[in-house]
C-alpha positions, 0 to 999 in steps of 0.5 A: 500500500506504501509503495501504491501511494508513494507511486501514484502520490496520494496518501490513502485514508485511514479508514483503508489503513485500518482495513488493510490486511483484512479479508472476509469471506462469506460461505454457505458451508456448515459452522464447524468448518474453521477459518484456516480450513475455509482459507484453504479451501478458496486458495484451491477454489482458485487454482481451479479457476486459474486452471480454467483461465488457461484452458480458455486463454491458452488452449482456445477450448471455449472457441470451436465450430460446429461440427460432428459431435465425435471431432468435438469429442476428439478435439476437447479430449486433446486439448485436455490432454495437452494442458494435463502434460503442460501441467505435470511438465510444470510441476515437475519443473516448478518443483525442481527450481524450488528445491535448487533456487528457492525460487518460484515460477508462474504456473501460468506462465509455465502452462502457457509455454510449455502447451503452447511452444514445448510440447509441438516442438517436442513431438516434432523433435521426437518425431524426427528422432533428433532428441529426446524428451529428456533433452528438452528438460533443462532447456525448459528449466533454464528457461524458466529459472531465468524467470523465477522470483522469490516467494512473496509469502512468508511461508514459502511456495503456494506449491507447498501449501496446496500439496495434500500429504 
């Protein structure tokens, strides 16, 4: 907020001050359920939703013609299957620059990359028996580590806090 109002030059009202830092969130699940559950459960909401996001800026899966129902079927079914392999490509990735830079990399970011540039120059790679897949590993990551950043959260990698144990 500091940074905000240093860079625009208008200081914000104490009212904002005050409210800074709080979050509400209103639910319809049963009492019992605790705050820090409830935190949980919207930053995994959200990660749905940034999936979603992916699937439709990046993949194009919410534009197609009209056409017979088994090419419609063939075309959702490959496109999930790009963004399932973008997405374990990252992970796996994303992972690996943690536990080497302690850094973090967008999963957007890597999602997009890797569906949209990676995965055709691979299979033509492949195709052609130029390369292996493995050989596109540490070009993928050190491209991707040339854009990592450290975590912004006290507690580390938002990785870390969604992985269930």
């Amino acid at each position: 907020m500091q940074r905000r109002a240093s860079k625009s030059g208008k200081k914000p009202k104490q009212l904002v001050r005050d409210l800074a830092g709080i979050t509400g969130y209103m639910t319809n699940l049963p009492e019992p359920v605790s705050g820090s559950h409830l935190v949980e459960l919207y930053r995994m909401r959200w990660q749905i939703e940034l999936n979603f996001k992916a699937l439709k800026s990046y993949l194009e899966i919410d534009h197609f013609r009209l056409v017979k129902q088994e090419r419609w079927l063939c075309h959702i079914y490959a496109t999930l299957l790009v963004f399932l392999l973008s997405q374990l490509i990252a992970y796996q990735i994303r992972n690996a620059i943690w536990g080497v830079e302690e850094k973090e990399i967008s999963e957007t970011i890597a999602i997009r990359s890797i569906a949209c540039e990676f995965l055709a120059q691979m299979y033509e790679a492949v195709k052609q028996k130029k390369k292996t897949l493995l050989a596109f590993i540490p070009l993928i990551s050190h491209l991707f580590s040339r854009t990592a950043r450290k975590p912004n959260s006290a507690k580390g990698t938002a990785l870390k806090r969604l992985q269930f144990i």
